[in-house]
C-alpha positions in Angstrom: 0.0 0.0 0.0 1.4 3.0 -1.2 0.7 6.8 0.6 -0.5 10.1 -1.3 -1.0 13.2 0.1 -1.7 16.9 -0.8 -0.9 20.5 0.8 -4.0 19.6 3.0 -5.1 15.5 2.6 -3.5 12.6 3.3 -5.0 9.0 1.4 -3.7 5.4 1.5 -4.1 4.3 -2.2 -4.3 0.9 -2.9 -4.0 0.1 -6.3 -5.2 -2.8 -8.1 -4.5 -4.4 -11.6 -5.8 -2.0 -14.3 -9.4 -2.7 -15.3 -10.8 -0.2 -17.2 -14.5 -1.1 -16.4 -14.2 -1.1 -12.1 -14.0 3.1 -11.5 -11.9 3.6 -8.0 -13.7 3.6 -4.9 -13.2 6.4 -2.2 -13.5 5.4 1.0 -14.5 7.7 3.8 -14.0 6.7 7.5 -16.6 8.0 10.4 -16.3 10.6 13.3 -13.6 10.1 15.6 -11.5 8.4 13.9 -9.4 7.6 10.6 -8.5 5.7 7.0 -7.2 3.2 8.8 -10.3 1.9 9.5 -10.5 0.9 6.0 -7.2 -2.0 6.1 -9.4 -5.2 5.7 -11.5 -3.6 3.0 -8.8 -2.1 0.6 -7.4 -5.9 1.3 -10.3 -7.5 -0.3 -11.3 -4.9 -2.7 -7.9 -5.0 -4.5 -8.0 -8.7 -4.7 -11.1 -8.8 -6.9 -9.8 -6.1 -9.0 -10.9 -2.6 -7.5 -8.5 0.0 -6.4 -9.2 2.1 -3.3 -8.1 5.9 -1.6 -8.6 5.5 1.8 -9.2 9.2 2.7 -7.9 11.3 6.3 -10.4 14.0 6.4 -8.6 17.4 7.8 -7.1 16.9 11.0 -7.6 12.9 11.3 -5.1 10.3 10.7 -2.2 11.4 8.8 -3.6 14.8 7.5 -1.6 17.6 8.8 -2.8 18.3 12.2 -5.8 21.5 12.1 -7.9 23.2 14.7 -11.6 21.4 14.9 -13.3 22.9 17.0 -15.2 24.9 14.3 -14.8 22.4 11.2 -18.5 21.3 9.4 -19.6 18.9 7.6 -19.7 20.9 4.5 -15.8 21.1 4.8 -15.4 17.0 5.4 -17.8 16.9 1.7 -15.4 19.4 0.5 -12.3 17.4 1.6 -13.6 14.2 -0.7 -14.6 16.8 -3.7 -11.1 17.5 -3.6 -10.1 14.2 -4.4 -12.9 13.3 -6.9 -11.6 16.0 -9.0 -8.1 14.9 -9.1 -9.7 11.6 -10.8 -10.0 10.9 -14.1 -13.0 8.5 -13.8 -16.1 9.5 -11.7 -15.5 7.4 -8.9 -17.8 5.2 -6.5 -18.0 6.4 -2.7 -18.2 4.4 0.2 -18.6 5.6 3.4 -19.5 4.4 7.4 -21.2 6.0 9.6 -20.7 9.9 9.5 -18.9 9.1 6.4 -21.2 7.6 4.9 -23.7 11.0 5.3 -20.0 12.7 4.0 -20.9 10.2 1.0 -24.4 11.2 0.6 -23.4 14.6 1.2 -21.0 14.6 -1.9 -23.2 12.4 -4.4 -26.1 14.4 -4.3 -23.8 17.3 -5.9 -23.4 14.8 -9.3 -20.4 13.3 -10.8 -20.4 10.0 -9.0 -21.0 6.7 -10.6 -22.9 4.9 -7.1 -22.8 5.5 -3.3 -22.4 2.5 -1.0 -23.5 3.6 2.9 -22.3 1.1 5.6 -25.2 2.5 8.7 -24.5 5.9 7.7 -25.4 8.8 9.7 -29.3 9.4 8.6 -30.0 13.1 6.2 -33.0 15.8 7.0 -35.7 17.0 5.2 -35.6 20.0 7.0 -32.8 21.5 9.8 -33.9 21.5 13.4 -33.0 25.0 14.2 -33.8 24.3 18.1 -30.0 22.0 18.1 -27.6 24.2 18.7 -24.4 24.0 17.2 -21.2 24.2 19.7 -17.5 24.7 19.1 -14.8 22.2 20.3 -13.7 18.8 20.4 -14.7 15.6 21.2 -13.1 12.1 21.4 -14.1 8.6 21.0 -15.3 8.4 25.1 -18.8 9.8 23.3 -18.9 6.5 21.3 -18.5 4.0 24.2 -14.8 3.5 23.4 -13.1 4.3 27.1 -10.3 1.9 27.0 -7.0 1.1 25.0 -6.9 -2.6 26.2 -8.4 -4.2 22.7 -9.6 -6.6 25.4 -12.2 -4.0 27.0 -13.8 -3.0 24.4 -17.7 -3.6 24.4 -18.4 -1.7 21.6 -17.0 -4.1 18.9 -17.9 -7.1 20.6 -17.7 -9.0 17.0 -14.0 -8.0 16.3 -10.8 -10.5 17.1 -7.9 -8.9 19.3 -6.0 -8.0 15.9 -9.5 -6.3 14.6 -9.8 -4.4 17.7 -6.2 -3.8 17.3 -6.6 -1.9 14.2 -9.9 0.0 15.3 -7.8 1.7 18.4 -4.9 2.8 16.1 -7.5 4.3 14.0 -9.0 6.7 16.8 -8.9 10.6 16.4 -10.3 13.9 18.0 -13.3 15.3 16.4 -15.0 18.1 15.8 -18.0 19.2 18.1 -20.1 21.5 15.2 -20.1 18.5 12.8 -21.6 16.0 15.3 -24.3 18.8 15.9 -24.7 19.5 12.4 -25.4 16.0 12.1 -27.7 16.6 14.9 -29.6 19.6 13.6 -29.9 17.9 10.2 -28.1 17.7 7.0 -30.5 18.5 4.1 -30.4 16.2 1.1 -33.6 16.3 -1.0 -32.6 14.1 -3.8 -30.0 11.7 -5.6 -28.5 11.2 -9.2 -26.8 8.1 -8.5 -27.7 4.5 -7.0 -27.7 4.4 -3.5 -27.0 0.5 -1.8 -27.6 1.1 2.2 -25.5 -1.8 4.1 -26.4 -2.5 8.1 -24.9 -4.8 10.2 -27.7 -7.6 11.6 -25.5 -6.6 15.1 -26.2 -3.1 14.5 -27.4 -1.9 17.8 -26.8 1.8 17.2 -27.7 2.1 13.4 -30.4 -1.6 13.0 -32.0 -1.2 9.5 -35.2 -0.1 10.4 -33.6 3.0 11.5 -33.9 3.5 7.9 -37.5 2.6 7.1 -39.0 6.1 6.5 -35.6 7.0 4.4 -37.1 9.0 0.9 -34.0 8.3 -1.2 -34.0 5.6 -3.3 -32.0 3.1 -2.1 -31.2 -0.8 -2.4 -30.8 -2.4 1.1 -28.4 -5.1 2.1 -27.7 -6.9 5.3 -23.7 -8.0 6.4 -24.7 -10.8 9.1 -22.8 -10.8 12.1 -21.5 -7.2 11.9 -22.0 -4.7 14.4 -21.3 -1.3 13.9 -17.2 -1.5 14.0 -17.8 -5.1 12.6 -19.3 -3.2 9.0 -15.7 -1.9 8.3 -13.4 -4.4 10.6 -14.8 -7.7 10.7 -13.3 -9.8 8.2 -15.4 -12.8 8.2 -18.7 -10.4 7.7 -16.6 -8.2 5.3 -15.6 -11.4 2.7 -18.7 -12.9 3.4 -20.7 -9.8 2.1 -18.7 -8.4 -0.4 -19.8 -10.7 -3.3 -23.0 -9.0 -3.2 -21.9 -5.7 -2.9 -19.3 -5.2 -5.9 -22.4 -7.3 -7.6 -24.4 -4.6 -7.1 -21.9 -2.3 -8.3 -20.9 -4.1 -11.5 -25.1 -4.0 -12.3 -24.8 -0.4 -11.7 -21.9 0.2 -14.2 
């Protein structure tokens, strides 16, 4: 796995044998923590032919280090606009969690071939103006991660040691005004591009029928035995599922 990086971005690009029919897939990690999130999946992506940019939105992972307290979520859809216009082929997005509203976020705006969600973060009809937005910066306490022992770790209670592993090295300070953006509501009306919405059946947080009432169009699929760390780190669920989704994707093509 190579790294690339810009003035303001840093992406771990995985590159797979040329095939001129799979476009690249961007992958966008969720609040609080980072691209790294994304090792098992560039793994088994680039072994059945698709090539991958794992990206650090500003201040996580290895982007240069910025002040969050004030950063939104329009400036995380900005961050993965960047690197869709350095492509030469519209590219497919996947994103978990609050990357996967990033995702939505970013397709809405055109120029994508399809948008894969792993339980992302649910989009408004209409803002909440009663939320109010803060300034500052939160860590992953807020998500039920208190602990570095990979052993204590309740959250990701489908993840080996080595999964778990991976998941702590991944962990980042986030920004306060995005989670209550997310909150208030992020307004996306309508989509130009398929949507495939992927839950974990050990979903607590984000079950599928939190997305019952959802008004985008969207295909649904299931990874069994994920929870909500499992959808991006647990292998077994990840190989297991992934048939089906670059299926979808190649009928989508």
């Amino acid at each position: 796995m190579e790294t690339c990086s810009s003035p303001l971005l840093a992406c771990s690009a995985l590159l797979a044998h040329a095939n001129q029919h799979h476009p690249p897939i961007i992958l966008i990690h969720g609040a609080a923590n980072s691209a790294t999130v994304w090792t098992i999946w560039q793994q088994e992506l680039a072994t059945r032919g698709w090539s991958t940019f794992a990206l650090d939105l500003r201040g996580h992972g290895s982007s240069p280090p910025v002040d969050l307290v004030d950063v939104r979520m329009a400036d995380y859809a900005e961050d993965v606009q960047r690197l869709v216009q350095q492509l030469t082929m519209a590219p497919v997005l996947l994103g978990w969690s609050m990357g996967g509203l990033v995702a939505l976020m970013v397709a809405a705006s055109g120029g994508i071939t399809a948008c894969v969600t792993l339980a992302p973060s649910i989009p408004a009809r209409h803002e909440d103006p009663a939320v109010p937005l803060r300034s500052g910066i939160m860590m992953a306490d807020v998500y039920g991660i208190t602990s570095t022992d990979p052993a204590d770790q309740p959250v990701m209670p489908d993840l080996t040691l080595a999964e778990r592993r991976i998941a702590l090295a991944a962990l980042s300070p986030e920004s306060q005004r995005a989670r209550d953006e997310r909150q208030r509501g992020i307004v996306i009306e309508t989509l130009p591009c398929p949507l495939l919405i992927v839950t974990g059946s050990e979903d607590t947080l984000w079950p599928r029928t939190r997305y019952a009432d959802l008004w985008l169009q969207a295909d649904q699929l299931q990874m069994d035995g994920a929870s909500h760390w499992g959808l991006v780190l647990n292998r077994q669920a990840i190989t297991a599922a992934l048939p089906r989704i670059v299926g979808w994707l190649a009928r989508m093509l």
